[in-house]
C-alpha positions as CSV (number, residue, x, y, z in Angstrom):
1,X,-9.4,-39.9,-138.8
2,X,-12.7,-40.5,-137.4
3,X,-16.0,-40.3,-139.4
4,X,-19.2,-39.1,-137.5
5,X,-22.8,-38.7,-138.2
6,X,-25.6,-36.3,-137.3
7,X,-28.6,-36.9,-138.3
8,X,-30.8,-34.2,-139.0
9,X,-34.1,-35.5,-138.6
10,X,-35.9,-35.9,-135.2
11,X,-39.2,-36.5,-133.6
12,X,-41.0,-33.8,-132.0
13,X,-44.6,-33.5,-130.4
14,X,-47.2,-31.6,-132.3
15,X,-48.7,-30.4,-129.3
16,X,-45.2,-28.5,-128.0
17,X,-44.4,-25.1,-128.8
18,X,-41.1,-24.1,-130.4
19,X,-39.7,-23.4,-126.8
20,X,-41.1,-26.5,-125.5
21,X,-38.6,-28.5,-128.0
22,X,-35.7,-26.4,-127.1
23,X,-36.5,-26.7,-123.1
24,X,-36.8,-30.8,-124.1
25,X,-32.6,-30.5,-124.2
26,X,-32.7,-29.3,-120.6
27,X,-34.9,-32.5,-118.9
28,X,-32.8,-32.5,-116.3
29,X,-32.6,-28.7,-115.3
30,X,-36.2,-28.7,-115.9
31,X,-37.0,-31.5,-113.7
32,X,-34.7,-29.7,-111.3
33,X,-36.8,-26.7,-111.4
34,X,-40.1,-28.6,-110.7
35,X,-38.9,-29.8,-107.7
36,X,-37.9,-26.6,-106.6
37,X,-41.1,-25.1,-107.1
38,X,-42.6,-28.4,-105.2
39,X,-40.6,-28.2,-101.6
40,X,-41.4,-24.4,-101.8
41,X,-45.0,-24.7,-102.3
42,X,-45.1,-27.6,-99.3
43,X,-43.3,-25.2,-97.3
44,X,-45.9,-22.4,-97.8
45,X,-48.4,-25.0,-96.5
46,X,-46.5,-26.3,-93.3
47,X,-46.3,-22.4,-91.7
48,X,-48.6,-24.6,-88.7
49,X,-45.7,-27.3,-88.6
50,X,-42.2,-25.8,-87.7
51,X,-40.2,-29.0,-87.7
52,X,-41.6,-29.9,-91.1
53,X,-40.6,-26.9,-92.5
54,X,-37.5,-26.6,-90.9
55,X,-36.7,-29.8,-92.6
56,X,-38.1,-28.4,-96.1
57,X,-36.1,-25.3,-95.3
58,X,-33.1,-27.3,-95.2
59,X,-33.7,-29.3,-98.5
60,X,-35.0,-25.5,-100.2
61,X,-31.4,-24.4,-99.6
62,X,-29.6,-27.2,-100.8
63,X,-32.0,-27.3,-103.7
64,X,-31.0,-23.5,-104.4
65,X,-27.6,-24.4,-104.1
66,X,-27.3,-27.0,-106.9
67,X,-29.8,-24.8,-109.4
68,X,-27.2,-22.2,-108.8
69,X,-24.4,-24.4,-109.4
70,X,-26.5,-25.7,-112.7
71,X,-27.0,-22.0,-114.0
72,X,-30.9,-22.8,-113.4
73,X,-31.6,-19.2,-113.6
74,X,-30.1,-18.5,-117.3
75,X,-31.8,-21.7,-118.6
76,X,-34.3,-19.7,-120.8
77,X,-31.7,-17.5,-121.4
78,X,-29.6,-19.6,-123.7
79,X,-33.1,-21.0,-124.9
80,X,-33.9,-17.3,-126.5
81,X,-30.3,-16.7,-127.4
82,X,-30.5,-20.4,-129.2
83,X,-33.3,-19.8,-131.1
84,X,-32.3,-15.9,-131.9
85,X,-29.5,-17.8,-133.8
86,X,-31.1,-20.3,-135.2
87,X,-33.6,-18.4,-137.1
88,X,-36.2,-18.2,-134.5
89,X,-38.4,-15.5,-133.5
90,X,-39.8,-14.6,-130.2
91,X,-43.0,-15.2,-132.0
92,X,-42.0,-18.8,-133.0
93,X,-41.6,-19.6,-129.2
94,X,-45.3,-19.8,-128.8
95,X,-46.5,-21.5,-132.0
């Protein structure tokens, strides 16, 4: 037999919206995501340098790789379906 405990009180920041906590469970996906927006927004600013962006090009496909092999793309997905069963409106994501 093994006895477990979950507690049921938590801190969260007063200045996050509902969907703001819930993406706080997915640091690492989010993180993920931020650095994929980063390499892509370098390469739109290297069109002059073709071996830089060859190299970013290189890391942008890897990148897309591993959010695909993380299920980046249905991240907010399960955040809405989440909070659907939880109680949670699609109003309550914003406040």
């Amino acid at each position: 037999m093994r006895v477990s405990f979950l507690s049921r009180e938590f801190e969260v920041s007063e200045s996050w919206t509902v969907k703001e906590e819930f993406l706080d469970v997915f640091k690492e996906e989010m993180e993920f995501a931020k650095r994929l927006e980063k390499v892509q927004t370098v390469i739109e600013g290297s069109v002059e340098d073709l071996p830089l962006m060859g190299r970013l090009l290189d890391e942008f496909d890897l990148l897309q790789r591993r959010a695909q092999a993380m299920n980046l793309d249905v991240v907010d997905v399960k955040i809405s379906k989440l909070m659907s069963e939880l109680g949670f409106s699609v109003e309550d994501a914003r406040i």
